[in-house]
C-alpha positions in Angstrom: -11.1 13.0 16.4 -9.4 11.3 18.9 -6.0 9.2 18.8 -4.2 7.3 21.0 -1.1 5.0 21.2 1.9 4.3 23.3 5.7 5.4 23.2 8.8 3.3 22.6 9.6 4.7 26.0 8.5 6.9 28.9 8.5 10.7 28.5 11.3 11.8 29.6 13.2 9.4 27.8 15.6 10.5 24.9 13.9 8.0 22.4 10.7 9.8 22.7 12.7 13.5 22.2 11.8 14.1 18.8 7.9 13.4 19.4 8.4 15.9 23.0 9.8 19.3 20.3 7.8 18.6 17.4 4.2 18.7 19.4 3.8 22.4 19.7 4.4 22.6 15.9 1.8 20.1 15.4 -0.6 21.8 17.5 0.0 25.1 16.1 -0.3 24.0 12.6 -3.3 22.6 13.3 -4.6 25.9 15.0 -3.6 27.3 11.8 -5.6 25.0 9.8 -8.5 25.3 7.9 -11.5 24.1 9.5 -10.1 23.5 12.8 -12.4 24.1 15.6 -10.7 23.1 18.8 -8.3 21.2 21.1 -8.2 19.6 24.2 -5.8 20.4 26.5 -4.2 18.4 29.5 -5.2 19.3 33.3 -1.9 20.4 35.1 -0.4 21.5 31.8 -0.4 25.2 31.1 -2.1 26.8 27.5 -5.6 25.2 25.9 -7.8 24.2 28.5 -8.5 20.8 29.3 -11.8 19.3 28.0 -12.5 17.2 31.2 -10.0 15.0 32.5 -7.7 12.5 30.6 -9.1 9.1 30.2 -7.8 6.4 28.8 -8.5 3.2 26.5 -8.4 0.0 28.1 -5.5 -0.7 25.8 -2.9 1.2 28.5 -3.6 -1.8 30.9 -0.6 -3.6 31.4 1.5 -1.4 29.4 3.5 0.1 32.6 2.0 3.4 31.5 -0.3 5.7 33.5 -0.6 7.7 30.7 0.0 7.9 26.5 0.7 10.3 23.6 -3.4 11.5 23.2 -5.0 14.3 21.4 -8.5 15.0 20.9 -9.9 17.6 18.8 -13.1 19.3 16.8 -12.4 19.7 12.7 -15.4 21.1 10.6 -15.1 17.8 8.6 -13.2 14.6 7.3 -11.9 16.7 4.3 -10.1 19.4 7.1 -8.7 16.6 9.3 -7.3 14.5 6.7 -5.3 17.4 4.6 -4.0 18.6 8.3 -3.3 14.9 9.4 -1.4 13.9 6.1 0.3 17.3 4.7 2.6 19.7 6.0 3.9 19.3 10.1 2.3 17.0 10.7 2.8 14.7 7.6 6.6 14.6 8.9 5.5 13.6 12.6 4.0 10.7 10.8 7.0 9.5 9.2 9.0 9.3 12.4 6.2 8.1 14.3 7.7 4.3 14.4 10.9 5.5 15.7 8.6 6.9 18.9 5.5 4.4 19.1 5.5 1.0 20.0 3.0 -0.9 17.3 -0.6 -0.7 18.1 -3.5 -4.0 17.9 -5.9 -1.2 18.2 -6.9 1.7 15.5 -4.9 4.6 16.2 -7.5 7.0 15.9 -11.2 7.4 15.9 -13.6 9.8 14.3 -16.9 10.5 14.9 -19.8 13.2 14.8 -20.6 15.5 17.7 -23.6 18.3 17.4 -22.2 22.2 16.1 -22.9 23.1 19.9 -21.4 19.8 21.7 -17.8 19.5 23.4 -16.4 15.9 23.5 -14.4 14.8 26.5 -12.1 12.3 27.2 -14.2 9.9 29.0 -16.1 10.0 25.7 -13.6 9.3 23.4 -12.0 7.0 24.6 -14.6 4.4 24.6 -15.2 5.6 20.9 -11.5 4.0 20.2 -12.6 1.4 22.2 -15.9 0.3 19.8 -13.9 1.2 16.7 -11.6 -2.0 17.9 -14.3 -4.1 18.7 -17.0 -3.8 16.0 -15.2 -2.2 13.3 -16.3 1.0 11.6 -20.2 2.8 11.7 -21.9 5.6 12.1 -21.2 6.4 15.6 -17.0 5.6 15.4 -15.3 5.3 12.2 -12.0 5.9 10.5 -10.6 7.9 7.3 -10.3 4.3 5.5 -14.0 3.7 6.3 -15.5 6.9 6.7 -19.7 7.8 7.8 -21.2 11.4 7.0 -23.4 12.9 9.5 -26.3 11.2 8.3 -25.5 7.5 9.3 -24.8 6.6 5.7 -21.2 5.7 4.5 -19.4 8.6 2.9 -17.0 9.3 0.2 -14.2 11.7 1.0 -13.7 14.9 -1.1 -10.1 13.8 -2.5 -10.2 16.9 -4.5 -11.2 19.0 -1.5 -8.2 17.4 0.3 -5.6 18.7 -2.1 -7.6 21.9 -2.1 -7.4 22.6 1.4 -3.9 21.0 2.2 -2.6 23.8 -0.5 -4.2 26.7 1.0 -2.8 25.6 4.6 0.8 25.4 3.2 1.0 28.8 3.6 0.4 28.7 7.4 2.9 26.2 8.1 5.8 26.9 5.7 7.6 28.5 8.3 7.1 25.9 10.9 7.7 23.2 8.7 11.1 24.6 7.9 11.7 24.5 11.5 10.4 21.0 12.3 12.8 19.8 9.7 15.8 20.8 11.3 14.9 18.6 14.6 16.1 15.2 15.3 14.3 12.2 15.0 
């Protein structure tokens, strides 16, 4: 998975504040979570190691920005990403999120399938975001809305599976939700 937008304003900015303390909740929620695999990190930033450096979509051109909110990560499957994604920390990040992101024309995230034994780096993913946008949804870059299994063929989400594993990663995040929720927006 890899996302991408742009902030309301640069990073050390007090608009963009709430987005700055709530990522280290989001990322260790999702450490917590089931079927998470791994992270990229940022070069020059300490903790997770960087996978490769940062690239980014063409969308940043003419923006004013050298660089925007990105995250890329491995998830065992759909089912794992979405119950993370909408549940729990980072359900609440979402809510706030157009109080801190300027409106995209792009998707703001991309999904695709990578081999049990293959890293993705930026300078991969970022033209995956890139061919979402242009040709809508496939095999090779899709979305949750129009989702592709491993096999090329379109795929049907495990709603059930969803609920299933959003409940059993409650109890992982309980604490850091309660936290998040006394931030600021």
């Amino acid at each position: 998975m890899y996302n991408f937008g742009l902030h309301v304003a640069g990073y050390d900015q007090p608009e963009v504040q709430g987005f700055l303390e709530r990522e280290p909740f989001n990322f260790e929620a999702a450490r917590r979570a089931k079927g998470f695999v791994g992270r990229s990190g940022y070069i020059g930033e300490p903790g997770t190691r960087s996978w490769g450096p940062q690239v980014f979509p063409r969308f940043i051109e003419g923006s004013g920005r050298e660089t925007g909110p990105s995250s890329l990560s491995l998830w065992q499957d759909i089912e794992s990403l979405m119950a993370f994604a909408y549940n729990g920390v980072h359900a609440d990040a979402l809510k706030h999120r157009r109080a801190w992101n300027l409106e995209n024309s792009w998707p703001p995230l991309v999904l695709w399938w990578v081999d049990a034994r293959h890293r993705p780096v930026w300078a991969e993913a970022a033209p995956k975001l890139e061919q979402l946008h242009d040709h809508g949804a496939g095999p090779s870059a899709f979305t949750f809305k129009q989702p592709y299994g491993p096999d090329g063929e379109p795929y049907v989400i495990d709603r059930a599976r969803v609920r299933e594993l959003a409940l059993a990663n409650e109890d992982g995040q309980r604490e850091l939700l309660a936290e998040v929720l006394k931030l600021k927006v």
